[in-house]
C-alpha positions in Angstrom: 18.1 5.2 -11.8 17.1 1.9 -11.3 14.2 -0.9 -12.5 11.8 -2.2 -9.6 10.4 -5.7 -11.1 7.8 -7.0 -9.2 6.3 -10.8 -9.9 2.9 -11.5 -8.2 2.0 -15.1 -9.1 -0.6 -17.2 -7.6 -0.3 -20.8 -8.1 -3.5 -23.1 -7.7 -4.8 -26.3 -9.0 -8.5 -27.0 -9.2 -10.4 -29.6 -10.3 -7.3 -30.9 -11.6 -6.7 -27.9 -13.5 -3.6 -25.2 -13.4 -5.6 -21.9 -12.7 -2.7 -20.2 -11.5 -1.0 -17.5 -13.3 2.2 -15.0 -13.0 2.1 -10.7 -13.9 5.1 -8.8 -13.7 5.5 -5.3 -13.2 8.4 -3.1 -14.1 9.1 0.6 -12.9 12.1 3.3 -13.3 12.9 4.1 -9.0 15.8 6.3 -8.0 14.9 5.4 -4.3 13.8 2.5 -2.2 12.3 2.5 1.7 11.7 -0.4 3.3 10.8 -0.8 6.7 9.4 -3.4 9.3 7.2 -1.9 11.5 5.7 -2.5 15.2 1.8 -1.8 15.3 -0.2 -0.5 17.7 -4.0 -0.6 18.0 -4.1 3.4 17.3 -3.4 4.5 14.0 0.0 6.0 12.9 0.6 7.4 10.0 4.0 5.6 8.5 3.8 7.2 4.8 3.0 10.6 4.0 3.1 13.0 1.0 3.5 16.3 0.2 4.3 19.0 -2.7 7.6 18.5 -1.6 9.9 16.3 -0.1 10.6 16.7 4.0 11.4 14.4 6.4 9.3 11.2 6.6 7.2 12.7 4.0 7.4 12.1 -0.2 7.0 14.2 -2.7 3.4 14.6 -4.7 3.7 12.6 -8.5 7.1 10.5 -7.0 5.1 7.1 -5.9 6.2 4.0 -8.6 5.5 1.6 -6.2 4.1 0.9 -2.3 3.2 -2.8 -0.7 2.3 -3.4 2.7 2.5 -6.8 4.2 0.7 -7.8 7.5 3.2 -9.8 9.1 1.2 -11.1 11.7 0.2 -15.0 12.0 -3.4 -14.3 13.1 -4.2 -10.2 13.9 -5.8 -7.9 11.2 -4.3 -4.6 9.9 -6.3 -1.9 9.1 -5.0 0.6 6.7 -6.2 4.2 6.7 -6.0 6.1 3.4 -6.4 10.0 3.5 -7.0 12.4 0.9 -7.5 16.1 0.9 -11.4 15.6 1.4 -12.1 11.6 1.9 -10.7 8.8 4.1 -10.8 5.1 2.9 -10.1 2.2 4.7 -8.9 -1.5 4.0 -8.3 -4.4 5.9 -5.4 -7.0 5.7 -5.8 -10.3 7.2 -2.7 -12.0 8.0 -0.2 -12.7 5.1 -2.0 -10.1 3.2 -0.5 -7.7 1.4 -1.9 -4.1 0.0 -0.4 -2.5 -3.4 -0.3 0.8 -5.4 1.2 1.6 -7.9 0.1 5.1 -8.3 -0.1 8.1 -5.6 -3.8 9.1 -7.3 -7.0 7.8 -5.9 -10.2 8.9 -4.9 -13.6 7.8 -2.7 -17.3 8.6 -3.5 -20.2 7.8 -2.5 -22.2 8.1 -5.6 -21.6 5.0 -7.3 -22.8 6.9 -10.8 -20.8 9.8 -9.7 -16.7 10.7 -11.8 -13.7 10.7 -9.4 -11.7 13.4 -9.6 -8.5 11.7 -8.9 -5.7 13.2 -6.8 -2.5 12.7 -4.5 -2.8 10.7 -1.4 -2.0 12.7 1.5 -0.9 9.7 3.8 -1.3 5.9 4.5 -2.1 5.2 8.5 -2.2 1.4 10.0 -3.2 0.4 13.0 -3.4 -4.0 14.6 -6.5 -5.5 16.0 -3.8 -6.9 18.5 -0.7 -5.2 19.8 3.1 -6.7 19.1 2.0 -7.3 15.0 4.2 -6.2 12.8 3.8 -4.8 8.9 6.4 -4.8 6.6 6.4 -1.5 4.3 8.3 -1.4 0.7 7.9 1.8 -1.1 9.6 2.7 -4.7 10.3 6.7 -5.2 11.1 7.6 -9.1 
């Protein structure tokens, strides 16, 4: 067993005034996978889960921790995330990063409406331009 600490600060100064600020964020991981990763303009799916583990998949409930970094200097990276009965999708421009700290999410169209949370099934990307590159760091309790 280990402790994943993660810092996410973001340092500005406006109007002559620090605004910037600093959170950490501490988890209990037995596992760690980190990958870079060569894009293409389809969509892949580079994390999946499951009820249990298999290869290139994770187990449901086991996610502490996922961040995924565009890499690229000037090409977007979509990121597809599926559920059992919804698809969501987010963009990352370049340098941006994407984070989770939980497997659980959920996608409705009724703004008035109560998710029903529940396990990912998998986390897709895909480049507006081919040769980008994402970097993937995922934490596994």
């Amino acid at each position: 067993m280990a402790t994943l600490t993660v810092t996410i600060t973001e340092a500005v100064t406006l109007s002559g005034s620090d605004r910037g600020t600093s959170n950490t964020f501490s988890t209990a991981i037995t596992e760690v996978d980190h990958r870079i990763l060569d894009l293409t303009t389809a969509y892949i799916n580079y994390v999946e889960f499951a009820p249990t583990r298999g290869a290139g998949q994770y187990a449901d409930g086991t996610l502490s921790y996922i961040r995924i970094t565009n890499l690229d200097g000037t090409a977007t990276v979509n990121i597809r995330v599926r559920g059992s009965d919804y698809t969501s999708w987010f963009k990352l421009d370049p340098g941006g990063s994407f984070i989770l700290t939980d497997q659980t999410s959920d996608a409705i169209a009724d703004t008035t409406g109560t998710p029903s949370l529940a396990n990912l099934d998998s986390l897709a990307l895909l480049t507006s331009a081919g040769g980008s590159q994402a970097e993937i760091f995922v934490g596994i309790a």
